[in-house]
Structures are given as structure tokens and as C-alpha cells.
N, C-alpha and C positions, 0 to 999 in steps of 0.2 A: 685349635686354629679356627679364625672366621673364614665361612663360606663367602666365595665371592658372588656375590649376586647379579644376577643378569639383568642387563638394562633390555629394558623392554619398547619406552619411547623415550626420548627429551625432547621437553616439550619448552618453548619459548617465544615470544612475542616484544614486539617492539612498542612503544611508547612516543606519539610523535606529539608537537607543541599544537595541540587543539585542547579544547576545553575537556570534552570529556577523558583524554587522555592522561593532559597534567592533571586531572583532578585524582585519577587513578594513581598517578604517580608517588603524589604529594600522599596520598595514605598511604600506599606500601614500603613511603620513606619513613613515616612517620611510627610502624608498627614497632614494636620491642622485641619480637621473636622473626625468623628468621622467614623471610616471604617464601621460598618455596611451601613451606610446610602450611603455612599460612593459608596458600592458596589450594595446598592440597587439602586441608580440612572443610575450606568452604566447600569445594567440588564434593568432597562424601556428607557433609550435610544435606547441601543441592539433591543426591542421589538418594541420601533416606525420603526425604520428602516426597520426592516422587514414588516413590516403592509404598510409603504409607497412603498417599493419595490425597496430600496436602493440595491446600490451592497454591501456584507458582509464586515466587517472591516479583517476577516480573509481570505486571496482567498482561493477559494474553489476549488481543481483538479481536472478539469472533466477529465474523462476518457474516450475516443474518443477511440470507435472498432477499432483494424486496417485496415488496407485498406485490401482489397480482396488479402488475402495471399494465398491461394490455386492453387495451379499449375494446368491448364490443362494436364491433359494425353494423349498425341497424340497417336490414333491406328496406328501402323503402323504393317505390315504382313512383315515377314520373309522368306524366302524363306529357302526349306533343306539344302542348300549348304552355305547359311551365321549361319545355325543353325551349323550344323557339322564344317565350320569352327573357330564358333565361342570355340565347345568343345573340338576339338584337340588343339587350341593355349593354352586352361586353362589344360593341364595335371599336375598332381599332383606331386609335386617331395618330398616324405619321404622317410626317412631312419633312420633306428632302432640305435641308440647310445648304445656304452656298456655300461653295468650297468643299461637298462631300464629307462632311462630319461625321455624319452617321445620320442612323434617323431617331427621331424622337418619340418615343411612347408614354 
């Protein structure tokens, strides 16, 4: 007598009308042996690969820190006279609009 074997997962997925999906479709329609097994064969290929330490069938992005993007802040001291110059060249220049606009800088 065969032993009956215990289901452990079932496992299924859907297929909806976008590109990547019919395109998955239309092979699995098109194989000659039967898509479960199919799919289970790629899945333990997939799995030797890794176990040997293949590179992935998918490339995988690594994402590399950027390089030292931080800017030094150089101290540099100011003297009164490039402070004061520096505030009388920025004088403000507004002036009130009729009708309360706002004002203009």
C-alpha cells in the first residue's frame, strides 16, 4: 500500500492582465510538462545556487553610502567693519501698496 503523504503547504498565486504577469502566464501555458513540478524544479535550482554561492539570477542593487558629503565649515572671524559693512549693503527697501497688498522687498 502507498503511504499517504502529508501536505505540508499549498502553495498558489494568481495571475492578473499586466505585462509582467501575462507574460508569466503565456510560459507556463506554453511548457509540456506539468507547471507545478516545473515550478518546483526552478525553486530547488534557485536553492542549490545559493547553497553553492552562485551569483543571483536576479542582480541584486547594492546600495553603496555616498561618498563623505558633508562640507567642512571653515571658522573664519570677521572683523566690525566687514560686519557693519556687510549690514548697511543689505538695507531693506519696502514700501506700503494702496489697498494693503502686502509689502514689497
Amino acid at each position: 500500500m502507498k503511504k499517504k503523504q502529508e501536505l505540508l503547504k499549498q502553495i498558489s498565486f494568481r495571475l492578473y492582465a499586466n505585462v509582467r504577469d501575462r507574460q508569466i502566464f503565456n510560459f507556463l501555458e506554453s511548457l509540456e510538462k506539468n507547471q507545478s513540478e516545473f515550478i518546483k524544479e526552478a525553486v530547488e535550482l534557485r536553492i542549490n545556487q545559493l547553497k553553492s554561492g552562485e551569483k543571483t539570477l536576479n542582480k541584486q542593487v547594492e546600495i553603496n553610502s555616498p561618498k563623505n558629503t558633508v562640507k567642512k565649515v571653515v571658522n573664519t572671524k570677521k572683523s566690525n567693519d566687514q560686519i557693519n559693512n556687510i549690514k548697511t549693503a543689505k538695507t531693506a527697501k519696502k514700501r506700503l501698496l494702496g489697498g494693503f497688498n502686502g509689502f514689497e522687498g
